[in-house]
C-alpha positions, 0 to 999 in steps of 0.5 A: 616299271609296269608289271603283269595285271589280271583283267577280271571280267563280269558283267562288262563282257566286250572289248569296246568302251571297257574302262577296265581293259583300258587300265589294265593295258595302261598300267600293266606290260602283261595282260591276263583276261579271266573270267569265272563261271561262278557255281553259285550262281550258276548252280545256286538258288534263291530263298524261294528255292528258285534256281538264280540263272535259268538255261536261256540267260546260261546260254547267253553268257556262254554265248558271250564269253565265247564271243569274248574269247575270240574277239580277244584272240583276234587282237593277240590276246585270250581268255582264261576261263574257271568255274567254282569260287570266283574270290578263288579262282582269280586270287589263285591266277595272280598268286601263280602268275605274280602279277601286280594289280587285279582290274575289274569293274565296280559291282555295287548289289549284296552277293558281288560286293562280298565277293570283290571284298573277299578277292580284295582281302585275299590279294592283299595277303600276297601284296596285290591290288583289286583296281576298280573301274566303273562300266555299267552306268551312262554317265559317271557317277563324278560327273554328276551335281550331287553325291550318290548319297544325296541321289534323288528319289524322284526319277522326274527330279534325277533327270532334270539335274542330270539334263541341266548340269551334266555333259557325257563322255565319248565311249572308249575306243579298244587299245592295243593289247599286248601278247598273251604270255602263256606263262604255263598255264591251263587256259581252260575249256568253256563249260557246257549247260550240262555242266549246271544240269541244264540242257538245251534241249528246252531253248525255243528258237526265239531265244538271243545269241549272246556276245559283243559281235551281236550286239555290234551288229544289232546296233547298226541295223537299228542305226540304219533302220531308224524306224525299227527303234520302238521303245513304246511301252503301249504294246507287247511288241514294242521295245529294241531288245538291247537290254540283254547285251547291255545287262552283261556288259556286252554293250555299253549305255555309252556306245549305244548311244552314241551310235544310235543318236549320232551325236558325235560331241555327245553332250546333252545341249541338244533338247531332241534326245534319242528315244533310248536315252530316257531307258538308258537314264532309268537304268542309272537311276536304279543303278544310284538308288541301290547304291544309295539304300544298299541292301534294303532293294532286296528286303520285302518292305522295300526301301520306304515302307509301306504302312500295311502287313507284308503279303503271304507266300502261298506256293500254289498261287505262285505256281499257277502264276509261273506255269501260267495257269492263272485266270488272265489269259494274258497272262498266262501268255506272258509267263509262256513267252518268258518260260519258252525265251527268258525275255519279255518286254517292260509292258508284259513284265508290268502286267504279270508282276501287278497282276501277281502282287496286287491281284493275286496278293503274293509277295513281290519278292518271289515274283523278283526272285523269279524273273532274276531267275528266268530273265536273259537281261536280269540286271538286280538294280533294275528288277528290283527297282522296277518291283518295288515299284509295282509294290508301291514300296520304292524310293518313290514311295507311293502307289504304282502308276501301272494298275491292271484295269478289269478288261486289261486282257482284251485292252493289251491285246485286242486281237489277241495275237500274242495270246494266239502265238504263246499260248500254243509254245507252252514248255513242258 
């Protein structure tokens, strides 16, 4: 006989191909969904004393998890919601509710490995299972012709047998859920910013409104206006924005390629791949190199080392670079927009992460720890990954193929537009 299950949620924010939702539905004749506001995220910091989530991604995720509540309510069900000790919070519920299996999707980096563990080790001691699943990724890592530890170092290399010998998988559609039991508890209130001594006060207008409806409907606009899709990597302007609502879980790679590519069989027989492909495929491959090389993603000599001495911290240069107050303009531009809206497009976060590790010889580790702190689509795989690269110590071992030429400024932005608009919307 099937028996009550949590549906823990974490970074799989949406109801629509959620590997984990469908489980748990399917195993179980009682769902409770939870989600937790974990305070060491919300309110810790980094090595560098830089806060982990600053108020534009804060404010996406209550976006989202407010999204999250209704859409779950609008199909019979709700959302419990916590804040301290996620390990905690969720062991707590199943021990009051007595379920039978806690579900959740798989997180693979340092900090959410040891909290799975530790709920793992807790819900043991009162005979329950943490049931995983996998949501992140475009493709299944089963699915692959090779084991993630024989993963490929060269993007080229992964992308040329994952092309060949590996088909994708329909997104999965949203199941029935059952009636929300009650059961006597407190369902809790989502907290504000203040909460995390943050306001709202310094949101520019320009920031995302977070949450699976969101995303839904940015997808169809950009199904019905093809020309809007622009993932160019030659402009400031370029890009679809998805990636905030794909690094919470808010879409997955899966639907968004589906939708876009209107590839009903969605498989890969056909040559002429949708522009986001390639970017949904990127985020796999950082996705099996940190699975691959574990923890190394976030130690300053990378994961192939570079034979050269590590780069000094000096925190009056990083500090120029972060209040924008360097010798680029177009730099100083960029470090607006981030500041003012948590987002900026892969081109301006090439250009001020090279220019903070090869012209201003800082370790490249603060400009990672900056940009998970800043960043409303930070993804750890990917930010590191990306920062290795630019470091020249990735998988890949070998010199960053993006160097700041000496016009780079004028070479970005010939009409300087983008300096003209951020330049001006400098956050106090």
């Amino acid at each position: 006989m099937r028996e009550g299950g949590i549906l823990w949620f974490r970074n799989d924010l949406r109801l629509t191909d959620n590997e984990a939702l469908c489980e748990s539905v399917w195993q179980s004749n009682r769902i409770y969904p939870v989600y937790v506001f974990d305070e060491r995220i919300f309110s810790g910091k980094s090595a560098f004393g830089l806060r982990k989530i600053d108020t534009p991604r804060a404010k996406f995720i209550l976006d989202a998890v407010t999204d999250l509540r209704n859409r779950l309510r609008d199909r019979g069900s709700d959302l419990i919601i916590r804040i301290g000790k996620s390990e905690e919070e969720v062991y707590n519920i199943a021990k009051r509710l007595k379920t039978r299996n806690v579900f959740c999707n798989r997180e693979r980096t340092y900090e959410e490995v040891l909290i799975q563990d530790a709920l793992e080790e807790k819900l043991w001691s009162i005979g329950q299972e943490l049931r995983y699943t996998r949501g992140k990724m475009l493709y299944y890592t089963a699915d692959l012709p090779f084991p993630v530890t024989h993963s490929p170092d060269s993007f080229n290399a992964f992308r040329r047998e994952v092309e060949k010998f590996t088909s994708l998988r329909p997104p999965l559609t949203i199941p029935d859920l059952p009636p929300f039991d009650n059961a006597n508890i407190d369902k809790g209130e989502l907290p504000a910013l203040s909460r995390f001594e943050m306001s709202e006060v310094n949101l520019n207008a320009d920031c995302f409104n977070g949450g699976e409806s969101r995303g839904l409907e940015i997808v169809e606009n950009l199904k019905n206006d093809a020309s809007s899709v622009n993932v160019g990597q030659d402009s400031l302007y370029s890009g679809t924005q998805l990636s905030p609502w794909l690094s919470h879980g808010c879409l997955s790679p899966k639907t968004i390629y589906f939708e876009l590519s209107g590839n009903k069989n969605f498989n890969n027989s056909s040559k002429e791949k949708h522009p986001l492909y390639y970017q949904l495929l990127w985020r796999d491959y950082h996705r099996l190199i940190c699975k691959k090389y574990g923890n190394a993603i976030f130690c300053a000599e990378g994961i192939k080392p570079k034979d050269v001495s590590q780069s000094q911290y000096q925190a009056d240069v990083c500090k120029s670079w972060v209040q924008g107050e360097t010798d680029s303009s177009l730099v100083n531009a960029i470090m607006s927009e981030l500041k003012n809206t948590g987002f900026i497009n892969d081109l301006a976060r090439r250009i001020s992460a090279s220019y903070l590790v090869h012209v201003l010889k800082q370790p490249w580790l603060y400009g990672a720890s900056y940009y998970e702190q800043m960043l409303i689509d930070y993804d750890p795989c990917s930010n590191y990954g990306n920062w290795m690269e630019i470091a020249g110590v990735g998988a890949e071992n070998k010199e960053s193929k993006f160097i700041l030429s000496s016009d780079f400024d004028s070479k970005y932005d010939r009409d300087e537009s983008y300096r003209s608009r951020w330049l001006k919307n400098v956050r106090v």
